[in-house]
ROSE-4610 file (N, C-alpha, C; in Angstrom, 1 decimal, always signed):
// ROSE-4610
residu = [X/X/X/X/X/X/X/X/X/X/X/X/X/X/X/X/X/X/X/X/X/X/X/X/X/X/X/X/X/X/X/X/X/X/X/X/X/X/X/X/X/X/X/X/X/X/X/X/X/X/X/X/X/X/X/X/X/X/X/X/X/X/X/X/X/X/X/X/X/X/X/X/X/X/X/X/X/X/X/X/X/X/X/X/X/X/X/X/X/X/X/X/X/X/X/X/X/X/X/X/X/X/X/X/X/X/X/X/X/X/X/X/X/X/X/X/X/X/X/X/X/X/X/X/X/X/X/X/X/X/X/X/X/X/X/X/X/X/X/X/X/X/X/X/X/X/X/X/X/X/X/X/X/X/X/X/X/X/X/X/X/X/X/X/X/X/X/X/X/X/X/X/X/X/X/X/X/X/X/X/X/X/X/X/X/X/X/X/X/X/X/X/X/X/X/X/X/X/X/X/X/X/X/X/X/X/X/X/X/X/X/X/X/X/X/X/X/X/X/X/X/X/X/X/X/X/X/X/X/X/X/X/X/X/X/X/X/X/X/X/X/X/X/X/X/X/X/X/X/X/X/X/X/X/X/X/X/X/X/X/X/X/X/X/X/X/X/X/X/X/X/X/X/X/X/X/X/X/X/X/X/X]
num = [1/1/1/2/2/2/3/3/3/4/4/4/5/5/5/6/6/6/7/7/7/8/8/8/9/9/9/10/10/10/11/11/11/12/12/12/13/13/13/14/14/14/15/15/15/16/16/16/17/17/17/18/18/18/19/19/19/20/20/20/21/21/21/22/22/22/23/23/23/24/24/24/25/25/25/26/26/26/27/27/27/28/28/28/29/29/29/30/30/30/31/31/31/32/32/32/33/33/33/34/34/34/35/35/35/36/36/36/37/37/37/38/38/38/39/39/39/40/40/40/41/41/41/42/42/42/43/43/43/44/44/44/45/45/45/46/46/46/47/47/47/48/48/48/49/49/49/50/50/50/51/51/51/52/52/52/53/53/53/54/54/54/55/55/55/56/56/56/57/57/57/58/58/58/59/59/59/60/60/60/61/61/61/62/62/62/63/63/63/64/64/64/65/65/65/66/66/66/67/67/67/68/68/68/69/69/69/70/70/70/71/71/71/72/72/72/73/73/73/74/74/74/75/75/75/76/76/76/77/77/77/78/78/78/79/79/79/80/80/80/81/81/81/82/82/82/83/83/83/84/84/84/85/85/85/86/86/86/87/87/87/88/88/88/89/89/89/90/90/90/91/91/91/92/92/92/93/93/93/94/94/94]
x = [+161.5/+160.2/+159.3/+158.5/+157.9/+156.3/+156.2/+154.7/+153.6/+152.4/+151.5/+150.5/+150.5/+150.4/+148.9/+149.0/+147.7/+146.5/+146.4/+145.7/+144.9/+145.9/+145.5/+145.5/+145.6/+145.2/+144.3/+143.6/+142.0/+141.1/+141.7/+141.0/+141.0/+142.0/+141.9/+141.1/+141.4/+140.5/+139.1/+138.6/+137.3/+136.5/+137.7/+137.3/+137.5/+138.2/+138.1/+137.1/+136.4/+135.5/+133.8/+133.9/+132.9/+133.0/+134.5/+134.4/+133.9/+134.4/+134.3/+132.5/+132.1/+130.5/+130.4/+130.5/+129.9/+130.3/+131.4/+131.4/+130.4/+130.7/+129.5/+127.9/+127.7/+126.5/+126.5/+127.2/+127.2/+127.3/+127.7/+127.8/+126.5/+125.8/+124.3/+123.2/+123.6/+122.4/+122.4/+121.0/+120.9/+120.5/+121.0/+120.8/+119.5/+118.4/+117.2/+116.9/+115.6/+115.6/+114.7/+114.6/+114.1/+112.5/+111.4/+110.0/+109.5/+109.2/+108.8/+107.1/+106.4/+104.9/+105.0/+105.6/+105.8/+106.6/+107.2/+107.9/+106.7/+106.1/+104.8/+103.6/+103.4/+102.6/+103.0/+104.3/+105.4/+104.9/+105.4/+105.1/+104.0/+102.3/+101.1/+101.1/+101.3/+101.2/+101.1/+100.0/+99.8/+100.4/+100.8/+101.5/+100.8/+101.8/+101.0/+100.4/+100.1/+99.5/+97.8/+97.5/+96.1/+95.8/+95.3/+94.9/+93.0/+93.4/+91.3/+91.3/+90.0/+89.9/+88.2/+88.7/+87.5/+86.2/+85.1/+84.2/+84.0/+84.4/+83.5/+85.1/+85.9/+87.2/+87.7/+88.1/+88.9/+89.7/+90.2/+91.6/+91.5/+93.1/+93.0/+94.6/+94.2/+95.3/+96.2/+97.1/+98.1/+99.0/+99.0/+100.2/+100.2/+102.1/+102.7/+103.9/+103.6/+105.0/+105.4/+106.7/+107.4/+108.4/+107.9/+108.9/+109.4/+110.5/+110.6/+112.4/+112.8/+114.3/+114.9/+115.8/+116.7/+117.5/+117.9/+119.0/+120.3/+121.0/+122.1/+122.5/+121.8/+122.3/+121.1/+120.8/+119.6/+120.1/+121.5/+121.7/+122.4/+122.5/+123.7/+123.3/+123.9/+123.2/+122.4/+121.2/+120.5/+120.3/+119.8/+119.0/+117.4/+117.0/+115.4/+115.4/+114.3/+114.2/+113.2/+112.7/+111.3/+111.4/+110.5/+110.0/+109.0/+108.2/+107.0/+106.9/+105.6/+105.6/+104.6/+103.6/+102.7/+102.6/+101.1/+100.7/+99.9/+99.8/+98.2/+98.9/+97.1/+97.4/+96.1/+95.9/+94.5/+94.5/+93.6/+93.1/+91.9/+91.8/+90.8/+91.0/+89.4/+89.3/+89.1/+89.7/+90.3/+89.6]
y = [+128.4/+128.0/+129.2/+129.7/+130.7/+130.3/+131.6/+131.0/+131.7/+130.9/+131.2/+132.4/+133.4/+134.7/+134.9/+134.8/+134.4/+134.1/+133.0/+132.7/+133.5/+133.5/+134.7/+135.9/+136.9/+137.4/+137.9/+136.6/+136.5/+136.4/+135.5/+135.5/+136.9/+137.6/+138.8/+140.1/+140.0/+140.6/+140.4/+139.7/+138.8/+139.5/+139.0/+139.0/+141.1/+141.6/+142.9/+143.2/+142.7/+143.3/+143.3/+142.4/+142.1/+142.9/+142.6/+144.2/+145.2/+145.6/+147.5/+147.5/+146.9/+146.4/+146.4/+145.5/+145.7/+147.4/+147.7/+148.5/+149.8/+150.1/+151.1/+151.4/+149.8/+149.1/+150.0/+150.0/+149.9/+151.4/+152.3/+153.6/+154.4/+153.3/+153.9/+153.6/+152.8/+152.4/+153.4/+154.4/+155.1/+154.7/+154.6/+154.1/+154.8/+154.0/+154.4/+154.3/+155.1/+155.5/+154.2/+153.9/+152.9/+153.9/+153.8/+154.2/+153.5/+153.4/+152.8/+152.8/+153.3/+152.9/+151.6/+151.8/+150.4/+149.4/+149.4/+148.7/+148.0/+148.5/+148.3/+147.4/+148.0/+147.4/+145.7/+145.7/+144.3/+143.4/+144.1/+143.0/+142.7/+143.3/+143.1/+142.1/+141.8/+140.7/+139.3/+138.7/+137.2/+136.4/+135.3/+134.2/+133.2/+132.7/+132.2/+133.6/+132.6/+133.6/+133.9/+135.1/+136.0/+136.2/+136.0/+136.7/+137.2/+138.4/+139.7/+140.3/+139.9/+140.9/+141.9/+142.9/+143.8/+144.0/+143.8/+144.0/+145.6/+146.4/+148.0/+148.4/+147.4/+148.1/+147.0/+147.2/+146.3/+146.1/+145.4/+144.8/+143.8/+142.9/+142.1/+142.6/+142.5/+142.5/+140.7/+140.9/+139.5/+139.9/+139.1/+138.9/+137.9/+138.0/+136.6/+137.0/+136.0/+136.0/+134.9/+134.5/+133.1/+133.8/+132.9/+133.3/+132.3/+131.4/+130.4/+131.1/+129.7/+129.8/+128.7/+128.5/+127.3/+127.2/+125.9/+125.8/+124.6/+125.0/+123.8/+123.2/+121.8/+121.3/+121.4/+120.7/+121.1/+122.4/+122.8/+123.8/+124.7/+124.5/+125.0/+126.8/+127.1/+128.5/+128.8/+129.6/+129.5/+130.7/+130.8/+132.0/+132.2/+133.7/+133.9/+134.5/+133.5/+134.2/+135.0/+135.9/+136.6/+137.9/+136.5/+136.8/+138.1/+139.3/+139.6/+140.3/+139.9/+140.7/+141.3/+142.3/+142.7/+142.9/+142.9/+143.0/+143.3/+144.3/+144.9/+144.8/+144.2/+144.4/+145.1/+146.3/+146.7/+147.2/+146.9/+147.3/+148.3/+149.6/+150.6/+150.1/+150.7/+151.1/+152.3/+153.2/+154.1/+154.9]
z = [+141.9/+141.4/+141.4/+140.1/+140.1/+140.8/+141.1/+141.6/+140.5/+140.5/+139.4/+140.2/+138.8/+139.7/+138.9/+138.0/+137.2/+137.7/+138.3/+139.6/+140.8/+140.9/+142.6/+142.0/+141.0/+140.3/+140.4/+139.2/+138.6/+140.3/+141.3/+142.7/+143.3/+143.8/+144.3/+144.0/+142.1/+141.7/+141.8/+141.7/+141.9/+143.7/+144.5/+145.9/+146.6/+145.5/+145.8/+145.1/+143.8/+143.1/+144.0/+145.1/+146.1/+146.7/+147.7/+148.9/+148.4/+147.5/+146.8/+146.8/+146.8/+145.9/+147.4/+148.2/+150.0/+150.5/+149.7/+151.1/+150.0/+148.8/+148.5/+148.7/+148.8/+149.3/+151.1/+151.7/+153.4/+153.1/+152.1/+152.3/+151.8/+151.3/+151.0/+152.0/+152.9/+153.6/+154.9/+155.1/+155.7/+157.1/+158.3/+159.5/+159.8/+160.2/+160.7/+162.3/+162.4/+163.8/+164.5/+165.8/+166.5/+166.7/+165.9/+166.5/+167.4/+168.4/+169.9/+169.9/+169.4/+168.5/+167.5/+167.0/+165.9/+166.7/+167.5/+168.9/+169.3/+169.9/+170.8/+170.1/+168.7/+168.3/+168.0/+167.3/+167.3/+168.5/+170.0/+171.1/+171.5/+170.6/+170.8/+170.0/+169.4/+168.2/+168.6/+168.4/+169.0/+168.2/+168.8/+168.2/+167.5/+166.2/+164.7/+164.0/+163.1/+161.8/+161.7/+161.2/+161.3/+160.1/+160.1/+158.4/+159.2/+158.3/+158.3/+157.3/+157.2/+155.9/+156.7/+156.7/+157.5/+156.6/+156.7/+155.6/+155.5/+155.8/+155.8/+154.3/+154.5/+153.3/+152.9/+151.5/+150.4/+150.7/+152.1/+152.3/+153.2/+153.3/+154.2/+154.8/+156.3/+157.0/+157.6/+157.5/+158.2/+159.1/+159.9/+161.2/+161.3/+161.9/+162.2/+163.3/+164.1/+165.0/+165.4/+165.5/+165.9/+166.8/+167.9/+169.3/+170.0/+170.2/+170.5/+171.3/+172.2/+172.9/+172.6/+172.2/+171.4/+172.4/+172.8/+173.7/+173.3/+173.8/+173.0/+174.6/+174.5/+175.6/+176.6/+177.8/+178.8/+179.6/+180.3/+180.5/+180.0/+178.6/+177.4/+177.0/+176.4/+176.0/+174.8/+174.8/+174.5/+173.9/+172.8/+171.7/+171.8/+172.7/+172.4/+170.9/+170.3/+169.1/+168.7/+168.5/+168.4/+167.0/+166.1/+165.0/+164.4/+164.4/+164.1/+162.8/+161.9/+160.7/+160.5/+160.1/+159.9/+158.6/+157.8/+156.1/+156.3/+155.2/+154.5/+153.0/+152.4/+151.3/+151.1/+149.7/+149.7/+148.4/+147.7/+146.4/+146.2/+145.5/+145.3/+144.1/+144.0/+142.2/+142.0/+141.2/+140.9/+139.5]
């Protein structure tokens, strides 16, 4: 019985045409450094969302953080999860 080669083929090609694509992708991304200032400022960050807009300047700043512990089960194991994002947006006229 021949097997249909056609098939797995068209699949393999397909499923290598992804890898090749992940890994040239993985060979561009340049590993960055952990800044411990921007650390710091992250764990200052109050929980829920902020929005300001400062009157002395054309912008508004936003923060958000979601920090919660999921557990599977009452004694089961459990994921701390801790969210934080910081925004500015600001517009000059020019």
């Amino acid at each position: 019985m021949a097997l249909p080669l056609v098939p797995l083929a068209g699949m393999a090609l397909k499923y290598g045409a992804v890898a090749l694509a992940g890994y040239a992708l993985s060979r561009q991304i340049t590993a960055g450094a952990v800044n411990q200032r921007h650390e710091d400022m992250l764990d200052e960050v109050p929980e829920g969302a902020t929005v300001r807009q400062p009157a002395d300047r054309g912008q508004v700043n936003a923060s958000m953080r979601f920090r919660r512990i999921i557990r599977l089960g009452a004694d089961g194991p459990g994921l701390d999860i801790d969210a934080s994002a910081l925004g500015r947006f600001r517009v000059k006229r020019v």
